[in-house]
C-alpha positions as CSV (number, residue, x, y, z in Angstrom):
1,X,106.8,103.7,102.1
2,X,110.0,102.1,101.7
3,X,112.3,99.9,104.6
4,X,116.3,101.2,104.8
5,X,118.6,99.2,107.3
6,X,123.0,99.7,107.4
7,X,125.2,97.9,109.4
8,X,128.4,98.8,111.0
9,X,130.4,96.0,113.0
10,X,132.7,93.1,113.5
11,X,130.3,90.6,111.3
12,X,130.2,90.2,107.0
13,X,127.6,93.2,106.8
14,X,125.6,91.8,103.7
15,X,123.8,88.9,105.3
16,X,122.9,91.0,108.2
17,X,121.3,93.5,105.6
18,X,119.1,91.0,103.8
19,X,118.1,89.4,106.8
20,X,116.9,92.9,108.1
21,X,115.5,93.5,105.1
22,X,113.5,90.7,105.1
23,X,111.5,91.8,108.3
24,X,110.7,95.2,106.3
25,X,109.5,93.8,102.9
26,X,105.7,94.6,104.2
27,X,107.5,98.1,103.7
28,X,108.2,97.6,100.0
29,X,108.6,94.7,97.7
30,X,109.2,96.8,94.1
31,X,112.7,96.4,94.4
32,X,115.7,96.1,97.0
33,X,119.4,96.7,97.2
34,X,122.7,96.7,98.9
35,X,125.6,98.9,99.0
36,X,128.9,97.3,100.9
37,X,132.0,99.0,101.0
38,X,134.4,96.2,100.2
39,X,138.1,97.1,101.7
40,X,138.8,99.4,98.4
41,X,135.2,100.7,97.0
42,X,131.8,101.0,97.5
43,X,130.1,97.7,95.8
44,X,126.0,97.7,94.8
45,X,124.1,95.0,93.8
46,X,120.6,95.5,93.8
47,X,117.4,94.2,91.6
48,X,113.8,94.4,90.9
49,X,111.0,92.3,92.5
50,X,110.9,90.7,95.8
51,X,113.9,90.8,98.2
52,X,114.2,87.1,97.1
53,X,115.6,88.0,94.0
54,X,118.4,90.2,95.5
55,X,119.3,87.3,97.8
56,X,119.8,84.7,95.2
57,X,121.6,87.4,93.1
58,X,123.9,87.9,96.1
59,X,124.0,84.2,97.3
60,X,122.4,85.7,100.5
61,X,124.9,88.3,100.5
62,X,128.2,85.5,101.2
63,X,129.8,87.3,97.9
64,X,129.6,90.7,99.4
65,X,132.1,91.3,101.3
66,X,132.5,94.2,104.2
67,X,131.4,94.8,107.8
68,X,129.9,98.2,106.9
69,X,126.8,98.5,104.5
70,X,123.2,99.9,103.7
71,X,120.0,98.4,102.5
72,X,116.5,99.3,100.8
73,X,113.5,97.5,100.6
74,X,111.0,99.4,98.2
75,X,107.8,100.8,97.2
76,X,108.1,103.0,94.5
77,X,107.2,106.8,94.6
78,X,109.2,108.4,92.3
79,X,110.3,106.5,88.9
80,X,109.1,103.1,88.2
81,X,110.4,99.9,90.1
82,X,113.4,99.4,87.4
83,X,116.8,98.0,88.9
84,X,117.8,102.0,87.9
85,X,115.7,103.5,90.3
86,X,116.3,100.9,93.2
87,X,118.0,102.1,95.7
88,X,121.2,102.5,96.9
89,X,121.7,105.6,94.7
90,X,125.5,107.0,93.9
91,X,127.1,110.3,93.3
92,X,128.9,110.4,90.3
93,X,131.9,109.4,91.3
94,X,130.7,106.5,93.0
95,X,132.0,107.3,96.6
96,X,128.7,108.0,98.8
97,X,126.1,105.8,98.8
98,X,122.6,106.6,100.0
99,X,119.2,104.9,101.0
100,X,115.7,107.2,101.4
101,X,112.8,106.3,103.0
102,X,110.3,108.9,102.0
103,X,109.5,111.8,99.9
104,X,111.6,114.7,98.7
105,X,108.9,117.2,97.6
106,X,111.5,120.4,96.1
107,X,113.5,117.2,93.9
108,X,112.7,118.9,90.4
109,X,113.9,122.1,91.7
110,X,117.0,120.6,93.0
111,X,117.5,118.7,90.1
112,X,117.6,121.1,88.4
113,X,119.9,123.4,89.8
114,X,122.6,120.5,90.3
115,X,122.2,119.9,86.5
116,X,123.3,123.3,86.0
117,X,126.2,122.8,87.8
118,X,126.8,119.5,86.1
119,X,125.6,116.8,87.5
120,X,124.4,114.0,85.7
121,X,121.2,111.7,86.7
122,X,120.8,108.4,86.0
123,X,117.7,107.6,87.7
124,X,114.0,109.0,87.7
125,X,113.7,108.9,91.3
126,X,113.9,112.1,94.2
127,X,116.5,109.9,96.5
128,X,119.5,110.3,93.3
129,X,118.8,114.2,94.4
130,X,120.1,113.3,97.9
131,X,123.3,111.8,96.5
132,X,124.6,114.5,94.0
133,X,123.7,117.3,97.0
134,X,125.9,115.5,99.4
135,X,128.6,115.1,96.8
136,X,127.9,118.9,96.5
137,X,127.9,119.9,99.8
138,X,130.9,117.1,100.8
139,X,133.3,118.8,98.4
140,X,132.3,122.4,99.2
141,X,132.8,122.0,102.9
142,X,136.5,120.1,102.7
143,X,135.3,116.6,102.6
144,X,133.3,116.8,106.1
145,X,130.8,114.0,106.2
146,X,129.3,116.3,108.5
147,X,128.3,119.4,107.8
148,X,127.4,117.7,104.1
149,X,124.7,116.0,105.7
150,X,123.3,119.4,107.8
151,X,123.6,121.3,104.6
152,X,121.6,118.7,102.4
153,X,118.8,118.6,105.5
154,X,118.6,122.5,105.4
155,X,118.2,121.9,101.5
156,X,115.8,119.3,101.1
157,X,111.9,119.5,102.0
158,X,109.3,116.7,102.5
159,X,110.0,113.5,104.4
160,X,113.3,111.3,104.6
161,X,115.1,108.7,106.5
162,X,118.6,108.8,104.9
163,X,121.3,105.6,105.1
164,X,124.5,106.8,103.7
165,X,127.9,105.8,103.8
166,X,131.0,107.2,102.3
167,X,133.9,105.8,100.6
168,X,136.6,108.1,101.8
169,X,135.3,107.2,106.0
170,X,134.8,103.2,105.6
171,X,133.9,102.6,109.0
172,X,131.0,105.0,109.5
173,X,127.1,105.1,109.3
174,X,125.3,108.2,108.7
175,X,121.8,108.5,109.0
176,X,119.1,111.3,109.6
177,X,115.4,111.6,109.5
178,X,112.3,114.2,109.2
179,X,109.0,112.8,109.1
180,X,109.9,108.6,108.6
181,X,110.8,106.6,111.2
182,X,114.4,105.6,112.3
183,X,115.8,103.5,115.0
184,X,119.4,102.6,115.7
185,X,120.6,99.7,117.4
186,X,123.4,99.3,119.7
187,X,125.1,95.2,119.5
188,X,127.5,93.4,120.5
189,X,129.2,92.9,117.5
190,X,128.2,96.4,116.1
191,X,126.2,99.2,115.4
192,X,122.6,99.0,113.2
193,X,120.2,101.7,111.8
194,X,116.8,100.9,110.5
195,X,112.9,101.9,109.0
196,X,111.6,99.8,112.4
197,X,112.5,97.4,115.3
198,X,111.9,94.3,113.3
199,X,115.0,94.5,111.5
200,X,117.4,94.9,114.7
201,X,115.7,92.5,117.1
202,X,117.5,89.7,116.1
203,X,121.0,91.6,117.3
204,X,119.9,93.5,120.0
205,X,117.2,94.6,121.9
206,X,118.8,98.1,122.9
207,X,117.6,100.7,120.5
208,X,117.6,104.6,120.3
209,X,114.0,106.3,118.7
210,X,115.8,108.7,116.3
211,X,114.0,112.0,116.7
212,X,112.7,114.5,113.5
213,X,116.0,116.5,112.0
214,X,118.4,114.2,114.2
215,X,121.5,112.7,113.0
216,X,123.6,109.7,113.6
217,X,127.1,108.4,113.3
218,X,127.7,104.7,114.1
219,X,130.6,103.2,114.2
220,X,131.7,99.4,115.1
221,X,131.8,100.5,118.8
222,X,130.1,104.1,119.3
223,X,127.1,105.6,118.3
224,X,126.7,109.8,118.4
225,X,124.1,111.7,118.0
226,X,123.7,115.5,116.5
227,X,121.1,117.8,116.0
228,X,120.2,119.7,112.8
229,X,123.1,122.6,113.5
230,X,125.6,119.5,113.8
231,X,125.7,119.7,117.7
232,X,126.4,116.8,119.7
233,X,123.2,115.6,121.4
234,X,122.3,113.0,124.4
235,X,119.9,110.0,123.6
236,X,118.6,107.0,126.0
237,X,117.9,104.0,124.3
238,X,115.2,102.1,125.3
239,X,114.6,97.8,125.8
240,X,112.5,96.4,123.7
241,X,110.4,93.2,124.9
242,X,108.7,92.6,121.8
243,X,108.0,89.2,120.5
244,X,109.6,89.4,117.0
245,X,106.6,88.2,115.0
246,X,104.4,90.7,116.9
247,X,106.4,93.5,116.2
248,X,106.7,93.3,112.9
249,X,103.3,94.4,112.6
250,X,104.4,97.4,115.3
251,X,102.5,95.6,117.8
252,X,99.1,95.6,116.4
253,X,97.7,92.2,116.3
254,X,97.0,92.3,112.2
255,X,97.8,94.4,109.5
256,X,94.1,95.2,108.8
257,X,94.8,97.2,112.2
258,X,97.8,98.9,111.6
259,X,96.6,100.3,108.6
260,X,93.5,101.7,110.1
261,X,95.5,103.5,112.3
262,X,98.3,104.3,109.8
263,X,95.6,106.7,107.6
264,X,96.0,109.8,109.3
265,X,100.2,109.6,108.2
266,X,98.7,108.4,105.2
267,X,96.0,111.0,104.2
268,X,98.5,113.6,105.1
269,X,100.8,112.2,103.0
270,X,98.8,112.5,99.8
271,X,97.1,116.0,100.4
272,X,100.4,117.8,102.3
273,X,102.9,118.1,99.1
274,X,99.9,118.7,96.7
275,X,98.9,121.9,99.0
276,X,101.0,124.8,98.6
277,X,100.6,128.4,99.6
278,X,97.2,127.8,98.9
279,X,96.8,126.5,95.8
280,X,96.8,123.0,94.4
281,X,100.1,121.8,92.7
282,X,99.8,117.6,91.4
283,X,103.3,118.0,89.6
284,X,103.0,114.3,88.2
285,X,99.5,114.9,86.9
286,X,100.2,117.6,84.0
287,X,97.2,118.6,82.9
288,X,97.0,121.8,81.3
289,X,94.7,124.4,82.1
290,X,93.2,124.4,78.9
291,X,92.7,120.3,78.9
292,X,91.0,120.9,82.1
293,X,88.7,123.5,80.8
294,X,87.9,121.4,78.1
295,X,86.5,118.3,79.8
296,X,82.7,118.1,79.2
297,X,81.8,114.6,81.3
298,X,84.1,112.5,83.4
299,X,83.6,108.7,83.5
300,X,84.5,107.3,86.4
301,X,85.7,103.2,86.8
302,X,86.7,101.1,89.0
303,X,86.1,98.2,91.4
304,X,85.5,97.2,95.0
305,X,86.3,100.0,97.0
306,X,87.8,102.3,94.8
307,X,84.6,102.1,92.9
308,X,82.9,103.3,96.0
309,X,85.2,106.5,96.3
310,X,83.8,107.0,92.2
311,X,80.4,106.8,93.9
312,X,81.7,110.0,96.7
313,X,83.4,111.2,94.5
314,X,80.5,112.2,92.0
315,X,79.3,114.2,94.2
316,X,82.0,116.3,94.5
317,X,82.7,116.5,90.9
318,X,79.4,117.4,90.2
319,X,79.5,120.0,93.0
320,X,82.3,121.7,92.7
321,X,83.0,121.8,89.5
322,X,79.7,121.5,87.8
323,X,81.1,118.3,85.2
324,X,78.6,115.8,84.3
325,X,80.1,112.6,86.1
326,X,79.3,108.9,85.6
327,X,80.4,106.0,87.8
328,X,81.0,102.8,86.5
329,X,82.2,99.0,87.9
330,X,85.2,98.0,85.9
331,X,83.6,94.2,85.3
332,X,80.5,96.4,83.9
333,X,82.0,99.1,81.7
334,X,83.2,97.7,78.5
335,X,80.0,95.3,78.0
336,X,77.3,98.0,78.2
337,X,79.4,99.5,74.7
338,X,79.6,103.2,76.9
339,X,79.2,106.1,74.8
340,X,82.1,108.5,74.3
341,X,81.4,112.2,73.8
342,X,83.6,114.9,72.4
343,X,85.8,116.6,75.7
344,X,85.2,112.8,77.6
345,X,87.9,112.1,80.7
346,X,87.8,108.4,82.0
347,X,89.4,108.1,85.3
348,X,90.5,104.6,86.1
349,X,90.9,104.0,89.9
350,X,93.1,101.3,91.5
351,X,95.2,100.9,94.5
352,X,97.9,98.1,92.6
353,X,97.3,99.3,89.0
354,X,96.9,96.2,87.8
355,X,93.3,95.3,88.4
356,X,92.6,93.2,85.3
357,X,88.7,94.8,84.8
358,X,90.1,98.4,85.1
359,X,93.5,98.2,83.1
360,X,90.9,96.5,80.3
361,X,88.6,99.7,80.5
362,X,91.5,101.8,80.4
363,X,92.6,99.8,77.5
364,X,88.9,100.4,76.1
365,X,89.4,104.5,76.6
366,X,92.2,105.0,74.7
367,X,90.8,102.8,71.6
368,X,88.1,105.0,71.6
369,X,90.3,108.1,71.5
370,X,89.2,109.1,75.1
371,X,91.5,110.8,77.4
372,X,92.5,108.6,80.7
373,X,93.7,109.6,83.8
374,X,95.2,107.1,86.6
375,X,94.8,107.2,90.5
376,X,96.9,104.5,91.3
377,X,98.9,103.6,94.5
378,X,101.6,102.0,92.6
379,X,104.1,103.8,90.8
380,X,105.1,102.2,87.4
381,X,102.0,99.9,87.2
382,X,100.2,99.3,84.1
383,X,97.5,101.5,85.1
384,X,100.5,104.4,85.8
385,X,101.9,103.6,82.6
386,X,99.1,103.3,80.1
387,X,97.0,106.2,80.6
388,X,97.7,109.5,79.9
389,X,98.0,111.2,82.6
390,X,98.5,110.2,86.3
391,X,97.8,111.0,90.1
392,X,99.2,108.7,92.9
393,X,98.3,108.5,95.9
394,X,100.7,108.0,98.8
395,X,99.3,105.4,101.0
396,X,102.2,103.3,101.1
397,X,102.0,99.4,100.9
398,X,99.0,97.5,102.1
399,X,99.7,94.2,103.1
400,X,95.5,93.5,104.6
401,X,93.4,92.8,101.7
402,X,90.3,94.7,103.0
403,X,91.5,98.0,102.1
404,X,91.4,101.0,104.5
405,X,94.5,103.4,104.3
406,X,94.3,103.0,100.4
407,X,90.4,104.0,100.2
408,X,91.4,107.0,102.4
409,X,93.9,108.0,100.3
410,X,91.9,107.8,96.8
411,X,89.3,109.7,98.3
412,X,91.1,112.5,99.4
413,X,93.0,112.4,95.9
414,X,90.0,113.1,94.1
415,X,88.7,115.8,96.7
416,X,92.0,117.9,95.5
417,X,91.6,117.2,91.9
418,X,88.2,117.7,92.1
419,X,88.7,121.1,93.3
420,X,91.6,121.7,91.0
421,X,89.2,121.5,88.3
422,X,86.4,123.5,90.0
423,X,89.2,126.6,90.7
424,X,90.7,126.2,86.9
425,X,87.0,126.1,85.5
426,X,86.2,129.3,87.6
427,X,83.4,127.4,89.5
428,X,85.1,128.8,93.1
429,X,86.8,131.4,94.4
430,X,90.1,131.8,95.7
431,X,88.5,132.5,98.9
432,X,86.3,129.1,98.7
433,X,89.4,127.2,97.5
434,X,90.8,128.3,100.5
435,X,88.4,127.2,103.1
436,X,87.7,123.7,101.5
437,X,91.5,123.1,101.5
438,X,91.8,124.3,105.2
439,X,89.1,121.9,105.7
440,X,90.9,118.7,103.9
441,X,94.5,119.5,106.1
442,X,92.3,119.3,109.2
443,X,91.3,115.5,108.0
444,X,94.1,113.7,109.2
445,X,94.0,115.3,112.9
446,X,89.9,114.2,112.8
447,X,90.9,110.9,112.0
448,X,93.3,110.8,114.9
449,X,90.5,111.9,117.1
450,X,88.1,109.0,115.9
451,X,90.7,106.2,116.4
452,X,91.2,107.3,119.6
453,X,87.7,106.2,120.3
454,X,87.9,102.6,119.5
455,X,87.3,101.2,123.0
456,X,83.5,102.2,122.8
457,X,83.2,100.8,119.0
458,X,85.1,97.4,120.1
459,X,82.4,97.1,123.1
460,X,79.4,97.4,120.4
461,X,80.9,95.1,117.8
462,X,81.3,92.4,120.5
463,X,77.2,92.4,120.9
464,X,77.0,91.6,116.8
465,X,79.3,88.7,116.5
466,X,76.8,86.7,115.8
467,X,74.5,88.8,113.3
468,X,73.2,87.0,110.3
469,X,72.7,90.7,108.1
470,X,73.6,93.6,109.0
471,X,71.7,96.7,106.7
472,X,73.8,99.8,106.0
473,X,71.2,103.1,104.9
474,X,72.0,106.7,104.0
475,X,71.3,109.1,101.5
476,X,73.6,111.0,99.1
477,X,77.2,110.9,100.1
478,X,76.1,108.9,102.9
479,X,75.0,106.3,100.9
480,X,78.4,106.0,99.4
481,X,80.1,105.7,103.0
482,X,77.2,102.9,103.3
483,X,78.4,100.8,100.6
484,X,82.0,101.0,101.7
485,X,81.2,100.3,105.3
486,X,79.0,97.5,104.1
487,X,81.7,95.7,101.9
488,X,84.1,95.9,104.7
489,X,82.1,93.8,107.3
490,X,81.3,91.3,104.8
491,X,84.3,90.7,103.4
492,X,86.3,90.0,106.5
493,X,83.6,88.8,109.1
494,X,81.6,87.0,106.3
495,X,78.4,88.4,107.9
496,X,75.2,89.0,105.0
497,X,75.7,92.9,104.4
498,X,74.0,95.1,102.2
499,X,73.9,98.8,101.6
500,X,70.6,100.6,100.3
501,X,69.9,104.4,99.4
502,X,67.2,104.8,102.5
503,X,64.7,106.2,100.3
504,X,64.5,102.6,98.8
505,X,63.6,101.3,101.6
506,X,59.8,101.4,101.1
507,X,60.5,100.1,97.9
508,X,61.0,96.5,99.0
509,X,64.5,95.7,101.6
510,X,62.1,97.0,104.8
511,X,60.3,93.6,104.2
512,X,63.7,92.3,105.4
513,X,63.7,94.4,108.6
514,X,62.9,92.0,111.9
515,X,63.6,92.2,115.4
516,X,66.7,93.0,116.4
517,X,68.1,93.4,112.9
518,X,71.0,96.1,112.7
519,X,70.3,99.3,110.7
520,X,73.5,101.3,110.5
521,X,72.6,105.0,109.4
522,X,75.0,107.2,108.3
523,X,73.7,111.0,108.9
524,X,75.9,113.5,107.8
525,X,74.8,115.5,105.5
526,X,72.7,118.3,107.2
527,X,70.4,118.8,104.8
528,X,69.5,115.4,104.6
529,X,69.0,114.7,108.2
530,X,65.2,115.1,108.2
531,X,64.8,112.4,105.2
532,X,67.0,110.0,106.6
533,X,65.6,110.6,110.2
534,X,62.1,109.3,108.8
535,X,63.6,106.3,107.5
536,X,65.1,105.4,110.6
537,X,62.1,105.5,112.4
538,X,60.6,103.2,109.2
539,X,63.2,100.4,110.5
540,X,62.9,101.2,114.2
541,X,59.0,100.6,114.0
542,X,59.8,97.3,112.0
543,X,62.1,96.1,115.1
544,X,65.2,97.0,113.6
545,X,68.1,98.1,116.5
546,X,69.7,101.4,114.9
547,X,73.3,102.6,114.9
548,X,73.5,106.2,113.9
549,X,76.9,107.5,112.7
550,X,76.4,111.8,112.3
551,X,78.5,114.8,112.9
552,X,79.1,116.4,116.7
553,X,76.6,119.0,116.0
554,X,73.5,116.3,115.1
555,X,72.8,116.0,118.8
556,X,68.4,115.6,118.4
557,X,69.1,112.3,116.8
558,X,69.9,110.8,120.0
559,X,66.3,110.8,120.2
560,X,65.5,108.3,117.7
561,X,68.4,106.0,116.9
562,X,69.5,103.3,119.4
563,X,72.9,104.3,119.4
564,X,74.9,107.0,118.5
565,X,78.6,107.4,117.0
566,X,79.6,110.9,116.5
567,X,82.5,112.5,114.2
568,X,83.6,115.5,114.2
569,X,82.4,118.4,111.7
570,X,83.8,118.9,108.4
571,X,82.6,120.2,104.9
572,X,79.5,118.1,103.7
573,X,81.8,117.2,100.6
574,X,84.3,115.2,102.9
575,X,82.7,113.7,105.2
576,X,83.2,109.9,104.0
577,X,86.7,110.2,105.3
578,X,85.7,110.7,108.9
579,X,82.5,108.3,108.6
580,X,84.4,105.5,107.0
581,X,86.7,104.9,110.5
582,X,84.5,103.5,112.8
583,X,82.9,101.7,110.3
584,X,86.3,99.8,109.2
585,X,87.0,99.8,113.3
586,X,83.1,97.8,113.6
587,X,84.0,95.5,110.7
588,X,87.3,94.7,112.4
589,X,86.4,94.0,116.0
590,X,83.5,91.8,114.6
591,X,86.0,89.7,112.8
592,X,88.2,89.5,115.6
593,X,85.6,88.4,117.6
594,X,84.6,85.2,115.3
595,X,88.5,84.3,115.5
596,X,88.7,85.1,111.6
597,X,91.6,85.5,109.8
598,X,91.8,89.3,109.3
599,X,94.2,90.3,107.3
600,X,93.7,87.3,104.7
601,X,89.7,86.5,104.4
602,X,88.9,83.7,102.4
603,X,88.4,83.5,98.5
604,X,90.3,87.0,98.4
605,X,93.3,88.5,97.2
606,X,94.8,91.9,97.6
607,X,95.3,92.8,93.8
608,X,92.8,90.9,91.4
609,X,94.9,90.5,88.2
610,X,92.4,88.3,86.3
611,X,89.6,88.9,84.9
């Protein structure tokens, strides 16, 4: 996820862009960068690191001069955060500049053909694509701003929001989108494009909701809209009341929020490019066949709550593709001296890629000879660059340090390599591959369906403000969605939390049970029900008050727990990403209702870089 604005107007355009890029750094804080046209070229100045950096480079923007300009705030997806890949991105010739917000799954294939008709690439990224096929298309079509930008959208599949300007028409903004949003805002002193409302609100409060495979041409004092054949089109902008603060979070009062709800985009983010006429394709992760045949036990590390989609994720390994799997805590791994075997894979786990205790295991693995694999959220991290191989996972920047959209997005990330490994080892059939993937794509839709149910989950956290512990129980997979639904409330509503296998129970935590004591049980695997049906009666005849989270078609439990939160049904194997929500959505109303400090809970940070 990455933050675009441009400017068109009366007014020195570079200030305006920093300033707009400054209420989308939550969008991306890799890199950022300008490109002005200047009265004679098209100037960029852009740099690594936090938007503070570009300003000082600039001398917030004063020695840019121009009223006509984009900008890019972002979080890298393709090529590491290197002032080369920041964005603005040329054509050759330096004439059309361009800004992308998204993800251009058919790059390679693009790339390549423009390199056989001679184009030249500077950068690692899928955005330099866009600039070399508009140069392309611009020439081809007699210099038509145009129909170059309706030919590269008919080219170009995945998700965009494009900024572009071009040399040879210095008073015009182009922009388009598919799939990431765009807004354009109409002032009095020009014309503004932009990743959100945050970014324009301080210039006008008069914006148009740009529309999938819609274009845009602003100028200083008119604004046009066209569909994807190039037809003019009719848009009414809409007022926006928004306090600015408010809005930069969208309107959700935290982050924490926002990101809970941002998961389904999120999850379908990370599973929709990698899932292609049925089969699995992770382009980044190059693994051959025959490595993937040769893997004899996976180790699994991490920390927090990536370690608790290890813990899911076992299962699934195990499974599906019949590999021995262990499941280590980073802070753990190296000091128990783990013992390598011939056809080992550690997979190191990590939303920043810098987690101190995991890049040190990492570190560990490859000393020992072992091959690593990274799932990491941040492209170019040390995580992304030391091991050997690589899968990211496309959640986008999380600004809330109790992680939701992240955790969704690792867990889905090892359900599809997972099963990559089960369908190259010969461990399923095409026709299985086939129904567990159908299965995955219907995850983000079933997410959509549990948020919508927040009202009744808010009403239930309100009567636990006050709870001293809180006991999560399931067993197999369940117990894994315990753990993470256990961390979350404890870490942002500082409530005593613990998770427990429910078989364990009658080995010492039921002397903990007392009246009125909360027992969430998590009840989704069907073959399990019975088991962990007899431990909630264990709690229940202790005093305990019991919460049941199961599937739509577990409708007899009603008759034993206290309370009941259904989701709906998927494959046993994926459960934990339907399970997890109203856990997360329980941890955060509780919070809200001690008046805590969401999105920043004390003693915690979002990216532990020390050990």
């Amino acid at each position: 996820m990455c933050g675009i604005v441009g400017y068109v107007g009366k007014e020195q355009a570079a200030p305006i862009l920093l300033d707009g890029l400054s209420k989308l750094e939550y969008r991306g804080y890799d890199s950022a960068g300008m490109a002005v046209y200047d009265g004679e070229k098209i100037v960029i100045n852009k740099s690594t690191g936090r938007l503070k950096v570009l300003s000082e480079l600039t001398h917030d923007g004063e020695n840019m001069p121009g009223h006509i300009g984009i900008g890019h705030t972002r979080w890298a997806t393709h090529g590491e955060p290197t002032e080369t890949n920041a964005h603005p991105h040329f054509n050759e010739s330096k004439t059309i500049a361009v800004v992308h917000n998204g993800i251009i799954e058919n790059y390679l294939k693009l790339k390549n053909l423009l390199i056989e008709r001679g184009y030249q690439f500077v950068s690692d990224t899928d955005t330099e694509v866009v600039a070399h096929l508009l140069d392309y298309y611009y020439k081809k079509y007699d210099k038509d701003p145009l129909t170059a930008v309706v030919k590269v959208i008919h080219r170009v599949e995945g998700s965009y929001a494009l900024g572009i300007i071009f040399a040879d028409y210095p008073d015009v903004v182009y922009s388009v989108r598919k799939d990431s949003p765009l807004i354009v805002g109409k002032a009095k002193e020009g014309n503004l494009i932009a990743s959100d409302v945050p970014a324009v609100l301080k210039y006008t409060r008069d914006v148009y909701f740009i529309e999938n495979e819609e274009i845009a041409r602003l100028t200083e004092d008119t604004i046009e809209f066209f569909n994807v054949d190039g037809e003019p089109i009719q848009k009414q902008s809409k007022h926006i009341d928004w306090d600015i603060n408010a809005a930069e979070k969208n309107g959700y009062e935290h982050f924490m929020l926002k990101e809970i709800y941002e998961q389904p985009k999120a999850v379908r983010d990370t599973i929709s490019p990698r899932i292609k006429d049925g089969k699995i394709i992770i382009e980044e992760l190059g693994m051959t066949d025959e490595e993937i045949r040769s893997i004899k036990k996976i180790h699994i590390v991490a920390c927090g709550s990536a370690y608790h989609t290890g813990v899911t994720n076992k299962y699934i390994f195990e499974g599906l593709a019949r590999i021995p799997v262990e499941v280590d805590l980073a802070s753990e791994f190296r000091y128990r001296n783990p013992i390598f075997e011939e056809g080992a894979l550690v997979i190191i786990i990590s939303q920043s890629g810098e987690t101190a205790d995991s890049l040190a295991a990492l570190r560990l693995a490859k000393e020992k000879g072992v091959k690593t694999l990274g799932i990491v959220n941040v492209v170019g991290s040390s995580i992304a660059r030391e091991a050997d191989k690589v899968m990211y996972t496309w959640a986008g920047p999380e600004i809330a340090v109790a992680t939701t959209k992240a955790y969704s997005c690792q867990l889905v990330a090892q359900y599809l390599l997972a099963l990559k490994f089960a369908q190259v080892r010969g461990q399923i059939t095409d026709e299985q591959l086939k129904e567990y993937l159908h299965e995955i794509e219907m995850l983000p839709n079933q997410i959509e369906i549990l948020l919508g149910n927040k009202e009744r989950i808010q009403k239930f956290a309100n009567r636990y403000v006050a709870a001293k512990d809180v006991f999560f129980i399931g067993r197999g997979i369940d117990y894994a969605i315990s753990l993470e639904g256990s961390l979350k409330l404890k870490e942002i509503s500082y409530i005593h939390s613990e998770a427990y296998a429910a078989g364990e129970l009658k080995h010492g935590t039921i002397s903990l049970i007392e009246d009125g004591t909360l027992v969430t049980a998590v009840v989704t695997q069907e073959e399990l029900y019975k088991k962990t049906i007899s431990n909630i009666v264990e709690v229940k005849t202790r005093g305990a008050y019991v919460l049941a989270v199961t599937n739509d078609d577990n409708l007899d439990i009603e008759k034993t727990a206290d309370s009941v939160i259904y989701i709906p049904k998927t494959n046993a194997y994926f459960t934990n990403s339907l399970a997890i929500i109203p856990l997360q959505l329980f941890a955060y109303y509780v919070s809200v209702g001690k008046g805590l400090d969401v999105d920043k809970p004390r003693n915690l940070a979002k990216s532990v870089t020390v050990e």
